[in-house]
C-alpha positions as CSV (number, residue, x, y, z in Angstrom):
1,X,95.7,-28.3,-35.1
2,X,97.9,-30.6,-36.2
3,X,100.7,-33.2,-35.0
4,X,103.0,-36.5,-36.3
5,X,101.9,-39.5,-34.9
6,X,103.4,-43.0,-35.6
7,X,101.5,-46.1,-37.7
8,X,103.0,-49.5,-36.7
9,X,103.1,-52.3,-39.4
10,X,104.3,-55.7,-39.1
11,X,107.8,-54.5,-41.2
12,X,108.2,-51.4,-38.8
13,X,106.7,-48.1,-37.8
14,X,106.6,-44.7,-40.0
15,X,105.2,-41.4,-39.2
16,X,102.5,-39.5,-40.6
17,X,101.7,-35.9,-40.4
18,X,97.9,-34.8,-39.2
19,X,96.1,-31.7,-39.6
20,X,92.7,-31.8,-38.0
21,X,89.4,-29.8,-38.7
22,X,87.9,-27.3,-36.7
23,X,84.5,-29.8,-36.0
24,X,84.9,-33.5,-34.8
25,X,84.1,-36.6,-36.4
26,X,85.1,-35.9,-40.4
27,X,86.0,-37.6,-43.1
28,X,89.8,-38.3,-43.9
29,X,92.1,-38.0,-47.1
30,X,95.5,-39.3,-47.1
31,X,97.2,-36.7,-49.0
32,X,100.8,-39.0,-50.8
33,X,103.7,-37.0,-51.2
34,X,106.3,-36.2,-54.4
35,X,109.7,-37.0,-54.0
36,X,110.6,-34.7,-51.8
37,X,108.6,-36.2,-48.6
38,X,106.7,-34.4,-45.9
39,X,107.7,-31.2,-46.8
40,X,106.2,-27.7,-46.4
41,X,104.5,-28.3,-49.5
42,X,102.8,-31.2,-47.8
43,X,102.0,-29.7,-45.0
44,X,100.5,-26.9,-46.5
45,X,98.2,-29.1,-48.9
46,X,97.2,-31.0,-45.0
47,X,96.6,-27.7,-43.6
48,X,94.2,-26.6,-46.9
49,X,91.7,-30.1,-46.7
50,X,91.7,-29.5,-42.8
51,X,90.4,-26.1,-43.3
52,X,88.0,-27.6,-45.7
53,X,87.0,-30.1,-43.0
54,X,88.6,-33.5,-43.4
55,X,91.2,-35.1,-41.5
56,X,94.4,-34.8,-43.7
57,X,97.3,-37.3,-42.9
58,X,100.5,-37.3,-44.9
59,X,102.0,-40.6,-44.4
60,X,106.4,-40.8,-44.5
61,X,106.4,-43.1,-47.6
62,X,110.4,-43.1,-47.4
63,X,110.5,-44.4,-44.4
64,X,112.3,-47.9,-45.4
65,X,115.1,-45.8,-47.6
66,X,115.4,-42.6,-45.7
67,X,113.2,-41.5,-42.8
68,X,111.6,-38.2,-42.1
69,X,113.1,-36.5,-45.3
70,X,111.9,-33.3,-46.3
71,X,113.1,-31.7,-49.9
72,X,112.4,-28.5,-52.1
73,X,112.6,-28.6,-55.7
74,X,114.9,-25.2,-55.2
75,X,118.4,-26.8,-54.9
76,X,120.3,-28.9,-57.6
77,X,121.6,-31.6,-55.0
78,X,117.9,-31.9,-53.7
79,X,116.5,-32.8,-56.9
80,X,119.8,-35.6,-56.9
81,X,119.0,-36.6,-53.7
82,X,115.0,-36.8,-54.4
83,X,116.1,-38.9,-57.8
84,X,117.9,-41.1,-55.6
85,X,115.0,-41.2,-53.6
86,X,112.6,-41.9,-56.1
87,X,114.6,-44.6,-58.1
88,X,115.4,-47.2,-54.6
89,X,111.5,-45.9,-53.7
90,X,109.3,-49.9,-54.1
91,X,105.7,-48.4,-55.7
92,X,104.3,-51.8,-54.5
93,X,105.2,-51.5,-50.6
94,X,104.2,-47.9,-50.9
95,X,101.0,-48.9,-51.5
96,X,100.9,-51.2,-48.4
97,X,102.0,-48.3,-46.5
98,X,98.7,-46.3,-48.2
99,X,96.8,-49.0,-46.7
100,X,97.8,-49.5,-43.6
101,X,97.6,-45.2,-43.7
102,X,94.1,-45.9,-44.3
103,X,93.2,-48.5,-41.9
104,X,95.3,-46.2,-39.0
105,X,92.8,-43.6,-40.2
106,X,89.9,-45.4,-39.6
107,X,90.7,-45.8,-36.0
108,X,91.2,-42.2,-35.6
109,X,88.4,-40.6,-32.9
110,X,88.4,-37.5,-34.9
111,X,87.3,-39.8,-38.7
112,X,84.0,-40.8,-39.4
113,X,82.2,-41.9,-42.5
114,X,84.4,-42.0,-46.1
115,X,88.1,-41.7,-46.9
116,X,89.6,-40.3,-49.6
117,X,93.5,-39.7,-51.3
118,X,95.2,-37.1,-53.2
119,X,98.7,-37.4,-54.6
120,X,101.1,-35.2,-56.5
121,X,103.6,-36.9,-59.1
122,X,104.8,-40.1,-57.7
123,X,101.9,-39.4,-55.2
124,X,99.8,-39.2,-58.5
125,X,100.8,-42.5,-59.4
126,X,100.4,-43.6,-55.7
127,X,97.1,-42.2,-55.6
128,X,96.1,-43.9,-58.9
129,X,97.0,-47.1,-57.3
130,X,95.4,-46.9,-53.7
131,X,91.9,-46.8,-55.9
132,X,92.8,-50.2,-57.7
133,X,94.1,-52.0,-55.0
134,X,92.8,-50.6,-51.4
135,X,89.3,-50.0,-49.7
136,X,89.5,-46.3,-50.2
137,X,86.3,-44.4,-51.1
138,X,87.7,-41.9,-53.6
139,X,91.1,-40.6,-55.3
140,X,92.5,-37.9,-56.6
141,X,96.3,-37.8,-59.1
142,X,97.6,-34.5,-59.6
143,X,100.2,-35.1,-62.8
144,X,101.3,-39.1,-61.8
145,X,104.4,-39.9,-63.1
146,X,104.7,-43.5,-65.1
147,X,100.9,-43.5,-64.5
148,X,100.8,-44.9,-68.3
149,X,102.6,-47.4,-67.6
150,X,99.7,-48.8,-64.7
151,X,96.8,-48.6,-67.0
152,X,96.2,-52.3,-66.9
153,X,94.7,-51.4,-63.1
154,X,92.0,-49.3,-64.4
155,X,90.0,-52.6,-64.7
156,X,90.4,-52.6,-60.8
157,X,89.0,-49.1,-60.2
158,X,85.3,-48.7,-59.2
159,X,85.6,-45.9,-56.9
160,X,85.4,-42.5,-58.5
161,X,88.8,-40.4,-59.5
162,X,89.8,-37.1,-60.6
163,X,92.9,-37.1,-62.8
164,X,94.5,-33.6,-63.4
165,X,97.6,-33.6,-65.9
166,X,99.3,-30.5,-67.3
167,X,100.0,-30.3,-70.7
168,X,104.0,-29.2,-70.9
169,X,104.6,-31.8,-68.4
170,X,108.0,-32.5,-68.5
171,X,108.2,-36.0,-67.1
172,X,104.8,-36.9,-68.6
173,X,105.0,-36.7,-72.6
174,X,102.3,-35.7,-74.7
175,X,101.8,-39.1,-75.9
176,X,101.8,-40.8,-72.6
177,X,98.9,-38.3,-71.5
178,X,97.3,-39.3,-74.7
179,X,97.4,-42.6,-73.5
180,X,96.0,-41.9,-70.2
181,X,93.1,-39.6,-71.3
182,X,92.2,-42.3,-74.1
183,X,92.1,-45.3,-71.7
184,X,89.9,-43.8,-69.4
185,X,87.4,-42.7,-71.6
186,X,84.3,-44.8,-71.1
187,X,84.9,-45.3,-67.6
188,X,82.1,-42.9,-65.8
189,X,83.7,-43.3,-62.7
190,X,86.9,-41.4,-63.9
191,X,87.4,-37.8,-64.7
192,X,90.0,-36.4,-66.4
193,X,91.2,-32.6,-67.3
194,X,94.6,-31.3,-68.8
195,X,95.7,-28.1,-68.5
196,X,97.1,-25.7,-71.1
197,X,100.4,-24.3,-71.2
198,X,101.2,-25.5,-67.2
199,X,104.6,-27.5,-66.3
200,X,104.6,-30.7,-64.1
201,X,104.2,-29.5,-60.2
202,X,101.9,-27.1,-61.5
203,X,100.3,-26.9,-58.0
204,X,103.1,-27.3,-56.1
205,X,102.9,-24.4,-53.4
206,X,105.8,-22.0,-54.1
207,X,107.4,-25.0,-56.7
208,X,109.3,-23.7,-59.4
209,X,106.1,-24.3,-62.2
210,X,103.7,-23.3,-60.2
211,X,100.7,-22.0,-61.9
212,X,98.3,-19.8,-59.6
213,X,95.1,-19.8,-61.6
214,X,95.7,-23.7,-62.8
215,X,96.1,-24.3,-59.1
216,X,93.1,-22.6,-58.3
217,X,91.2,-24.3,-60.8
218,X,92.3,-27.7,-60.6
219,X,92.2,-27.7,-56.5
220,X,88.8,-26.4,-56.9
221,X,87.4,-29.2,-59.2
222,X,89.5,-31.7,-56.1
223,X,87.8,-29.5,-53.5
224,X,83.9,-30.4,-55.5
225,X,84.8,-33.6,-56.4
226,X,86.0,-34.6,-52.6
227,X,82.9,-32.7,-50.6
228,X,80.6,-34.9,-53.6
229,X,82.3,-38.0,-53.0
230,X,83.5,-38.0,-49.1
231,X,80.0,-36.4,-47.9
């Protein structure tokens, strides 16, 4: 079951996409979009951690720019049109919107106990940031772009992560994973695996990169680390 309901904020209201388990009272993940926004993709991913038993909402993170958008990475003028996206996108209010995501989730009937988040690219980076700066329980970034660039707010980060990054990432260069893998060493609330050979949007449901057994694997290690950390 699943269904788009609306989360008011004092700056306006955005949408979020639902998908709900088959028992009641479950823990939730906010699952943060790419730059193509609630898309099939998205749904899909909703529609996998529901059948794993958590309440999976999607929150429109474009709502101030463009609301209700919904991309592929198929088409030449989507990509422009996700670039555009992406560049006016404000990380920071993004964030407040992950909040406020979390906090609607809390009031949910169907939510009990922990919540969790999982983002892919600027979701990765998203995802990063809702563990330094919000009350969630647990996070998961799949490839976060400009993630490097945040390390500062690892210092803010007690809850435990998962960070998956593929090694022929194309918007994340070697030396900026090197980065990331080295500054998180030490921390034993982090964990962190690369993956050989894959491109970025390596688990992108029928994305141009996408890598069935690196999917697998890396969605299984999210699927463990989510059923240790949300039970």
């Amino acid at each position: 079951m699943s269904e788009i309901l609306s989360i008011s904020t004092p700056y306006g209201n955005f949408d979020t996409y639902i998908a709900y388990p088959s028992q009641a009272n479950a823990p939730a993940i906010v699952v943060i979009q790419e730059i193509f926004g609630i898309n099939a993709d998205m749904r899909e991913t909703c529609d996998a951690y529901a059948q794993q038993g958590f309440v999976a909402l999607c929150p429109d993170l474009f709502w101030r720019i463009e609301p209700n958008v919904e991309l592929t990475d198929q088409t030449d003028a989507e990509w422009q049109q996700a670039f555009k996206l992406y560049n006016a996108f404000d990380v920071d209010k993004g964030v407040e919107d992950i909040a406020a995501t979390i906090g609607f989730a809390r009031t949910l009937p169907q939510v009990q106990g922990k919540i969790g988040s999982v983002g892919f690219c600027l979701g990765g980076l998203l995802s990063f940031l809702t563990a330094a700066r919000t009350d969630v329980d647990v996070s998961v970034s799949y490839y976060g772009s400009r993630m490097d660039q945040k390390l500062n707010e690892l210092l803010n980060i007690k809850v435990p992560l998962l960070l998956h990054l593929a090694e022929e990432d194309e918007f994340i260069p070697a030396d900026a994973r090197n980065r990331i893998i080295a500054a998180v060493q030490g921390h034993a609330n982090v964990e962190a695996y690369t993956y050989p050979g894959c491109h970025h949007a390596f688990a992108r449901h029928n994305g141009k990169h996408f890598d069935a057994a690196a999917a697998q694997l890396a969605n299984g290690r999210t699927a463990d680390f989510f059923a240790k950390h949300l039970s």
